[in-house]
C-alpha positions as CSV (number, residue, x, y, z in Angstrom):
1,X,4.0,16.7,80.7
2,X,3.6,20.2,78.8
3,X,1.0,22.0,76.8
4,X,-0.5,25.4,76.0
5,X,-3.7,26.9,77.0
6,X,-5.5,29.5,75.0
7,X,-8.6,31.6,75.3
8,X,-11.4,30.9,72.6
9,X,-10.2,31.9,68.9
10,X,-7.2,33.6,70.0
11,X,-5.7,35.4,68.5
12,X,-8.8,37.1,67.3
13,X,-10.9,38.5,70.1
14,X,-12.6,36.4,72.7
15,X,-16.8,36.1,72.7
16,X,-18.6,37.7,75.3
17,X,-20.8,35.9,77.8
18,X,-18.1,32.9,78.2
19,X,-17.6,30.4,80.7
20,X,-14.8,28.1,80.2
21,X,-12.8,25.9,82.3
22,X,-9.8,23.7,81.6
23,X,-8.6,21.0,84.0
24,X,-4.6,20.4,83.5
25,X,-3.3,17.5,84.5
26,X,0.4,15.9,85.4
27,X,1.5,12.9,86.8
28,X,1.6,12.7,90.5
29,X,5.0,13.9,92.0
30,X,4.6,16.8,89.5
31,X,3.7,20.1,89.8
32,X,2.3,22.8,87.1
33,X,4.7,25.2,86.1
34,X,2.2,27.8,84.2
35,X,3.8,31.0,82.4
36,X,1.5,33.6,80.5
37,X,2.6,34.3,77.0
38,X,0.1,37.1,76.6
39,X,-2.7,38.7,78.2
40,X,-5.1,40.7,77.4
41,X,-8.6,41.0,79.4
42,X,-10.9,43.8,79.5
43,X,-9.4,45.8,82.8
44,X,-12.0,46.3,85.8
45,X,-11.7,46.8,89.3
46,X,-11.3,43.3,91.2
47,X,-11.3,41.8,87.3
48,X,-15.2,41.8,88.1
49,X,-15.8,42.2,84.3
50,X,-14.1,39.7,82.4
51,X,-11.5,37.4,84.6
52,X,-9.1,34.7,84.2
53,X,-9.4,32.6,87.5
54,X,-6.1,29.9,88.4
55,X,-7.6,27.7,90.7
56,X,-5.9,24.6,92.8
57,X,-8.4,22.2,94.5
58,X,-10.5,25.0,95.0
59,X,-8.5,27.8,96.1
60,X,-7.8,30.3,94.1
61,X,-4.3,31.4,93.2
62,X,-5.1,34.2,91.3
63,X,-7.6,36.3,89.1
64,X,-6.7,38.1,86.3
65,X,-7.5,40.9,84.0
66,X,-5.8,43.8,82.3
67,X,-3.8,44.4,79.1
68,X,-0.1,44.5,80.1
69,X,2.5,44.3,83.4
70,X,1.7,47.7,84.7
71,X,-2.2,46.6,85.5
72,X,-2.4,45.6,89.2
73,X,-4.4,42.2,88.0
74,X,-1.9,41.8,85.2
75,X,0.6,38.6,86.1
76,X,3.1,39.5,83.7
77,X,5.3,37.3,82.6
78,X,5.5,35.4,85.7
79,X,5.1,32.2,86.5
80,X,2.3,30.1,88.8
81,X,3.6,26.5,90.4
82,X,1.0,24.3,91.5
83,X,0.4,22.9,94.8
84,X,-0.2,19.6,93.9
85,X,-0.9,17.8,90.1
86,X,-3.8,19.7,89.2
87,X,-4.8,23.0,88.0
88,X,-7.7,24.7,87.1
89,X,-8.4,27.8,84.7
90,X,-11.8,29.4,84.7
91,X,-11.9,31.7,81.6
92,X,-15.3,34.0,82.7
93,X,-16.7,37.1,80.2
94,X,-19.7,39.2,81.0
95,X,-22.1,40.3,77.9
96,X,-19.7,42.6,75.7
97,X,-16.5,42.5,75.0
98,X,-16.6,46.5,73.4
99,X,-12.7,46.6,73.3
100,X,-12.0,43.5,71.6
101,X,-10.1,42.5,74.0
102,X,-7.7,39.5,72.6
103,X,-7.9,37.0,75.9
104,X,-5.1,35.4,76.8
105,X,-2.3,32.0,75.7
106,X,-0.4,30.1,78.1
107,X,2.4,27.2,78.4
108,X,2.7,24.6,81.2
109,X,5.0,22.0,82.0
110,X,5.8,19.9,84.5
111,X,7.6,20.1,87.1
112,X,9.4,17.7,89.5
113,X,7.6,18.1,93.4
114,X,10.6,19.3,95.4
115,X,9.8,19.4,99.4
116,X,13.4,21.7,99.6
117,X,15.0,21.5,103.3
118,X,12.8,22.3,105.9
119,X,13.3,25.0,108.4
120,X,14.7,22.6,111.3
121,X,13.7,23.5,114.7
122,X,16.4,24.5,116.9
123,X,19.0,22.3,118.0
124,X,17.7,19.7,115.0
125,X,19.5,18.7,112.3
126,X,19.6,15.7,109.1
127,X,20.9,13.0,110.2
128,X,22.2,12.8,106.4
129,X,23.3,16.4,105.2
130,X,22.5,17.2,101.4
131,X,19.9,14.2,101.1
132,X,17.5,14.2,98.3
133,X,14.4,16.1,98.8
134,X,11.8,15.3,95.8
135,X,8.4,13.3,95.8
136,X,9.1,10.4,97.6
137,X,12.3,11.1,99.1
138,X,13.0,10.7,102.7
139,X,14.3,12.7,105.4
140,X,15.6,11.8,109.5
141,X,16.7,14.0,112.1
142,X,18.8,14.3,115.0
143,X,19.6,16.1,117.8
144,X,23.0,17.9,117.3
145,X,23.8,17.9,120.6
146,X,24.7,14.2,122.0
147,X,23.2,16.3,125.4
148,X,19.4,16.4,123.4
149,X,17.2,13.6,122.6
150,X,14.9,13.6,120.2
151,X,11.0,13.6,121.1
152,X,8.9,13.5,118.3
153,X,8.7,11.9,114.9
154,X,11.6,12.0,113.3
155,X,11.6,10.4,109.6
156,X,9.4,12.5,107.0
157,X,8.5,11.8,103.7
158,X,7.8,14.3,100.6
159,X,4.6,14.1,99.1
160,X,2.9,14.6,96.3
161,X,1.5,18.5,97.6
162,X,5.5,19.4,98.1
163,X,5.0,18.6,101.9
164,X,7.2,16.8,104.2
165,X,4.5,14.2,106.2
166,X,5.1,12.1,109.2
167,X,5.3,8.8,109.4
168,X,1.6,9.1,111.1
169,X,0.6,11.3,107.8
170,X,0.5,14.9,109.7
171,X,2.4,17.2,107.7
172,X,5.8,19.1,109.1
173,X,4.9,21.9,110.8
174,X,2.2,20.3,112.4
175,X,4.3,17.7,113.8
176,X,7.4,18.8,115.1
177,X,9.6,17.6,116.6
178,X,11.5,19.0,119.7
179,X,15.3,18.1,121.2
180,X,14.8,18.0,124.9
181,X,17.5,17.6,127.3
182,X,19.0,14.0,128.6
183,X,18.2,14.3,132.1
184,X,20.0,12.4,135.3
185,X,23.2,11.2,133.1
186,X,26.5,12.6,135.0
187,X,30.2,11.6,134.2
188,X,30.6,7.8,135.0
189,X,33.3,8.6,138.6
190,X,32.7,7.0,142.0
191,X,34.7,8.6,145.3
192,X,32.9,8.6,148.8
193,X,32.5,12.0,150.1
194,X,30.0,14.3,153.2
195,X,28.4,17.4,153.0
196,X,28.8,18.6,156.5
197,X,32.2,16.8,157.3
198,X,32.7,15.6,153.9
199,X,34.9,15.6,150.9
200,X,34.8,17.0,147.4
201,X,32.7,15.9,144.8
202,X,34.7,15.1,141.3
203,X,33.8,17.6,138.6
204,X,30.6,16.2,136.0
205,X,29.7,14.0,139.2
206,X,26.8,16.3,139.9
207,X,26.5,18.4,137.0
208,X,23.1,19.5,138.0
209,X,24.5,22.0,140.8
210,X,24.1,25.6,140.5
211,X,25.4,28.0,143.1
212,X,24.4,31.4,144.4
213,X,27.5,32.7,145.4
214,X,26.6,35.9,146.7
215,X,24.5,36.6,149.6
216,X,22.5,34.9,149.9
217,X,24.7,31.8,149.2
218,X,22.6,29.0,148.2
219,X,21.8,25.8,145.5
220,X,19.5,25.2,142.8
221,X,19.3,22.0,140.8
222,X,19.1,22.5,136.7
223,X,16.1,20.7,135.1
224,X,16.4,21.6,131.4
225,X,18.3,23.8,129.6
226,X,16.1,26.9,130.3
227,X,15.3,26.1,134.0
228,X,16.1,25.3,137.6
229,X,15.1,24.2,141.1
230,X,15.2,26.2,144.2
231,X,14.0,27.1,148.1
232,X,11.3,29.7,147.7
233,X,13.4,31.3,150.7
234,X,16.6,31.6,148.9
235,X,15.1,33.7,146.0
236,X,12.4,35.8,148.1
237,X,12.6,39.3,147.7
238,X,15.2,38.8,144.2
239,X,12.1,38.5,142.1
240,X,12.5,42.1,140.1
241,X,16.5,41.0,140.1
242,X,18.4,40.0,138.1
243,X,20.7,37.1,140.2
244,X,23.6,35.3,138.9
245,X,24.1,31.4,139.4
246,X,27.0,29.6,138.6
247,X,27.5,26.2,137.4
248,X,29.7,23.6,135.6
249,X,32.3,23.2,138.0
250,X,33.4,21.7,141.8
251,X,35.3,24.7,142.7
252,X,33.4,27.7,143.4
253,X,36.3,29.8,142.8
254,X,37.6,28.3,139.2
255,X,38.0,30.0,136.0
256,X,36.0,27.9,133.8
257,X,32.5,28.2,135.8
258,X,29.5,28.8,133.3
259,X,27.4,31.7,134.6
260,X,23.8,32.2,134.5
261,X,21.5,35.3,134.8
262,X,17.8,35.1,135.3
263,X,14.9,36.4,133.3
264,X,12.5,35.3,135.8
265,X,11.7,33.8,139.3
266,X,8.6,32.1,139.9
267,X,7.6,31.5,143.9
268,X,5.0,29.2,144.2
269,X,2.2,31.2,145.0
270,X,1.2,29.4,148.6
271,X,4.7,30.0,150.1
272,X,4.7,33.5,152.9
273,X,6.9,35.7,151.5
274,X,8.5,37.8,153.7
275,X,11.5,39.9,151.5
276,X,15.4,39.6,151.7
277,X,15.2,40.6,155.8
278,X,12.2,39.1,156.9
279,X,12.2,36.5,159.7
280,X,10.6,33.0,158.1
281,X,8.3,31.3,160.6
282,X,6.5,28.6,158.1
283,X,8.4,26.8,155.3
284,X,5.1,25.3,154.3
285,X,5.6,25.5,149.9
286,X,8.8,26.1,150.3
287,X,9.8,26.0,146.2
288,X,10.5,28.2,143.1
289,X,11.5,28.0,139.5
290,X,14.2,30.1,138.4
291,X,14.4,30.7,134.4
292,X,17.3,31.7,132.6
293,X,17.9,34.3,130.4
294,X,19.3,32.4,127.7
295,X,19.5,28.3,126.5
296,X,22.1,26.8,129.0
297,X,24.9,25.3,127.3
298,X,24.7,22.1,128.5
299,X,28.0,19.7,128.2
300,X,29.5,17.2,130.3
301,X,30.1,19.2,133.7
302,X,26.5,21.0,132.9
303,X,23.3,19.0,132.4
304,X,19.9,19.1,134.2
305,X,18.8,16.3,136.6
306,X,15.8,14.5,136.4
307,X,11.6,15.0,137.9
308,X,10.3,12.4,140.5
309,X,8.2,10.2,140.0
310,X,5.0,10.0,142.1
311,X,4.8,7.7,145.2
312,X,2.6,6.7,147.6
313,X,4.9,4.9,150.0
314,X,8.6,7.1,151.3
315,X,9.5,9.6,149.4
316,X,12.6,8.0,149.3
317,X,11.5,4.6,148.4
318,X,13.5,2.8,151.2
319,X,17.0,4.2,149.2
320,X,20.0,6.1,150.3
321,X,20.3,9.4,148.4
322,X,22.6,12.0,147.4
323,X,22.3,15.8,149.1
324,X,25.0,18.1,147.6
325,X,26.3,21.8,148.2
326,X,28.6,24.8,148.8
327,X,27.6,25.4,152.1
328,X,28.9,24.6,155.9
329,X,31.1,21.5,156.4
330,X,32.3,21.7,159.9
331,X,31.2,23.6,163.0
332,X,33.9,26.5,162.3
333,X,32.8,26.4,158.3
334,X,29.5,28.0,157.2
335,X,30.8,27.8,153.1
336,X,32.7,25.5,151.6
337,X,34.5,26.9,148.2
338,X,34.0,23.0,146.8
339,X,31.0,21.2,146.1
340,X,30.4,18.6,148.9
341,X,27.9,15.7,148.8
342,X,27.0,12.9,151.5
343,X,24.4,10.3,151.7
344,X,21.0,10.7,153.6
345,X,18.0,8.1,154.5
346,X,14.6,9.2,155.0
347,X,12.9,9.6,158.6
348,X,9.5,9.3,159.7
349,X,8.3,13.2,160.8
350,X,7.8,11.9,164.2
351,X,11.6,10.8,164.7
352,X,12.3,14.1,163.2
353,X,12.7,17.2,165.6
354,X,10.8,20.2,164.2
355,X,12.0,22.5,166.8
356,X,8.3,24.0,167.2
357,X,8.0,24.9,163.9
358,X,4.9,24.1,160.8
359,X,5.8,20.4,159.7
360,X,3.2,19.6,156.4
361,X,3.2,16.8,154.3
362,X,5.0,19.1,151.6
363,X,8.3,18.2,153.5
364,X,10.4,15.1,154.5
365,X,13.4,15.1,156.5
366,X,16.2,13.3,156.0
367,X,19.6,12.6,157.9
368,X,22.3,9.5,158.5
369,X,22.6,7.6,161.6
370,X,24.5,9.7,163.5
371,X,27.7,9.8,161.4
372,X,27.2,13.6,160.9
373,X,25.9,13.7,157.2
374,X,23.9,16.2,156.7
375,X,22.9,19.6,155.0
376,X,24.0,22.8,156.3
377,X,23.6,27.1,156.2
378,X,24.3,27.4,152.7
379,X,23.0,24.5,151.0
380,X,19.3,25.7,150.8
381,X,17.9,25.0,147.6
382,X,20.2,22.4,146.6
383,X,19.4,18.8,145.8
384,X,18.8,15.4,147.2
385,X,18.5,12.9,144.8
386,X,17.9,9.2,144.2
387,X,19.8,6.5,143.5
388,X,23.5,7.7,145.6
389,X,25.9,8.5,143.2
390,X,27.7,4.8,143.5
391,X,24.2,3.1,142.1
392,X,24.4,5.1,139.2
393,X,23.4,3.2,135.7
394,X,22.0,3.6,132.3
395,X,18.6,1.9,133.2
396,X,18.4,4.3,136.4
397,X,18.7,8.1,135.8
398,X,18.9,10.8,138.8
399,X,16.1,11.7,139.9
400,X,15.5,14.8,142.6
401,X,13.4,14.1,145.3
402,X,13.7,17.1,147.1
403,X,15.0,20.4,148.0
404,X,17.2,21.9,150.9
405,X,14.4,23.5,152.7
406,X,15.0,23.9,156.3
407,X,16.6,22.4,159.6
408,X,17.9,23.0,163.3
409,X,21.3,24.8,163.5
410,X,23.3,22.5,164.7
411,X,24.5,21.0,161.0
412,X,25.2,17.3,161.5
413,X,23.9,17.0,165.3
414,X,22.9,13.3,165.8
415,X,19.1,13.9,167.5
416,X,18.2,16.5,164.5
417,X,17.6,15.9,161.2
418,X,17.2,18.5,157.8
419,X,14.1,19.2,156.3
420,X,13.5,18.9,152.3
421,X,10.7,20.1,150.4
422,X,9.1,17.0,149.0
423,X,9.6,17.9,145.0
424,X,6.8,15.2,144.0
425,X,3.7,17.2,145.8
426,X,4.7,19.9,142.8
427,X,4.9,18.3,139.4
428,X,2.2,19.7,138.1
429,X,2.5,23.3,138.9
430,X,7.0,22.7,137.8
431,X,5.4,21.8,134.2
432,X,2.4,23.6,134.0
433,X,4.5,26.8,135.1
434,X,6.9,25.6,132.5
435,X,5.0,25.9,130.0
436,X,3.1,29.1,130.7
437,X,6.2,31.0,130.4
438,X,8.1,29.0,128.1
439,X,10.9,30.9,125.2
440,X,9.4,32.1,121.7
441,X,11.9,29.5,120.0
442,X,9.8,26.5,122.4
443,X,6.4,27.9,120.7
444,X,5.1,27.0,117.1
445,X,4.1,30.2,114.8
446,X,0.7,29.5,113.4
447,X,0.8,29.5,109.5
448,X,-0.6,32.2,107.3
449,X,-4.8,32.8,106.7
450,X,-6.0,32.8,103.4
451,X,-9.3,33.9,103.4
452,X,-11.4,34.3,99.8
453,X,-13.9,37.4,99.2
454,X,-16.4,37.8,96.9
455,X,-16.3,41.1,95.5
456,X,-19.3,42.2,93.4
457,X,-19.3,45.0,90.8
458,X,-21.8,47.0,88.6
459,X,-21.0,47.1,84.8
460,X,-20.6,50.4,83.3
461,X,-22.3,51.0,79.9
């Protein structure tokens, strides 16, 4: 458990030509706590003369020469902790020693391994505060937000090497873990309700809302707590601005709305452009990701909806779903100031008028049967999602399905249906798109180099 090291018959001066090595030893969940007492080593550039070599499974921790604490290869009086149980001290002398140089005399001891607290990731925290952190000593985490879950492993051990490992053995920072949002949840309240015609929606009902107020008015869905879902065509020609959205709330004009500024909007690159006045003929692509300037803070009104999943059959599956919005609610209306919702089936494109323009199979449309649900000016870029919000559970999370794209004027009119960007066609470019341009605190820093040199020297005589 403790010892002392000294240089051959110290204190007189150590013998030229020397090679010596001492292995030191503790038990395991130890560490080597080594202080110098004295040294003193014939001085060289790079200690290429005579050295004094600490070495820990084959990486060296430091080489040493010099005859006191001023000598830039001198360690003083400080003193060297061990990675692990082992250490190693290579004593090495060329032929003379012309100084009589003394050598050197050291103490160790041992040390108990302590992995200390971690540096959590953000929005991560022990799920015990002030838990032990020595060898053997176990560690979980948590989310601390009740709005995160966690992703990742999440139960560490210290070992032996003073690292926190993984249940699978990789080491911390190698294996961290990430809080991501809880998607699709919203406040557990039923009420029946229309977009065009309808009613209000209750506030946390559709948390996942966001509103353009301002010219041009229009919806975007939150999908995490960085990004949101749009129309490409409600965001063309803001690219280089800086737009606000709003969300949190049911009533466009409350106090307590949570408001959002972009860093960045991403048009999918196949949409036509055609700037803040142009005249859209094709709504072929019609998507974009808007990123936010800083972490939403996500509660109970303000939480991020759901990806599709990837079908083969109706976009729709055969359900009823949910498309919500600020925009028109009766003929005389073309903005409502509370957010309205309604339910919508899915039509075939051929029972769907396209009113001469592009129909691709990157859009569905979507209607009721002539009881006048339906999207309207306004509500481009807002959400229609799966299951309606009266078939809500815990096994069944929202899921959007597709966007506001696109429709005929007349809101509502029984022969015409609305036109929505079919979300699942997209999925890889949303997370791909994601990723490429996600926030330094998403990214892992890479951990220091250490890289050994050889340095060779010529004796002076």
């Amino acid at each position: 458990m403790y010892g002392e090291v000294s240089s051959p018959q110290y204190p007189l001066p150590y013998p030229a030509d020397l090679l010596e090595q001492w292995d030191l030893e503790v038990p395991l969940g130890y560490r080597i706590q080594l202080t110098f007492n004295h040294l003193d080593i014939e001085p060289s550039p790079n200690c290429c003369y005579d050295s004094l070599m600490v070495v820990s499974d084959k990486k060296v921790l430091g080489k040493f020469c010099g005859q006191n604490s001023t000598d830039s290869y001198h360690p003083s009086n400080k003193t060297i902790l061990s990675p692990g149980n082992r250490l190693q001290l290579v004593f090495l002398t060329d032929d003379s020693n012309p100084m009589s140089h003394l050598g050197f005399t050291a103490v160790y001891q041992a040390a108990a391994v302590d992995c200390g607290i971690p540096e959590l990731p953000d929005l991560i925290e022990l799920t015990v505060q002030n838990s032990l952190t020595t060898y053997l000593e176990q560690i979980s985490l948590k989310c601390s937000s009740e709005y995160y879950i966690l992703s990742g492993n999440g139960h560490f051990i210290c070992d032996a090497n003073s690292n926190w490992v993984s249940e699978s053995g990789q080491k911390f920072s190698e294996d961290l873990p990430k809080c991501i949002p809880v998607c699709g949840i919203n406040t557990e309240v039923t009420v029946g309700g229309r977009v065009f015609g309808g009613k209000q929606a209750l506030l946390g009902q559709i948390p996942w809302q966001l509103l353009h107020k301002s010219s041009p008015r229009g919806g975007a869905s939150l999908i995490s707590d960085y990004w949101a879902l749009t129309a490409a065509h409600v965001v063309d020609g803001f690219k280089t601005t800086t737009m606000s959205w709003l969300g949190g709330m049911i009533d466009s004009q409350a106090k307590n709305i949570v408001t959002m500024e972009t860093e960045k909007i991403i048009i999918h690159p196949k949409y036509k452009t055609v700037g803040k006045n142009g005249e859209q003929t094709s709504y072929d692509n019609d998507i974009a990701l808007i990123k936010m300037s800083a972490r939403v803070p996500l509660g109970p009104n303000l939480r991020p909806v759901c990806l599709p999943k990837k079908t083969d059959g109706p976009v729709m599956e055969d359900m009823m779903g949910t498309v919500s919005g600020f925009g028109g609610y009766s003929d005389k209306s073309l903005r409502s100031k509370n957010l309205l919702y309604g339910h919508v089936q899915e039509y075939s494109l051929v029972e769907c008028e396209s009113k001469g323009k592009l129909v691709t199979d990157n859009m569905f449309c979507a209607g009721d049967d002539g009881q006048g649900i339906d999207s309207c000016k306004g509500d481009s870029g807002g959400p229609l999602f799966l299951p309606t919000l009266e078939q809500v559970s815990a096994e069944q999370p929202f899921r959007i399905v597709g966007i506001v794209s696109w429709g005929p004027p007349e809101c509502g009119h029984k022969s015409f249906k609305g036109y929505y960007t079919k979300i699942q066609n997209y999925l890889d470019w949303i997370r791909e798109t994601m990723a490429n341009n996600c926030t330094r605190g998403d990214m892992s820093p890479l951990g220091p180099l250490i890289m050994l040199v050889k340095v060779s020297c010529t004796k002076k005589f």
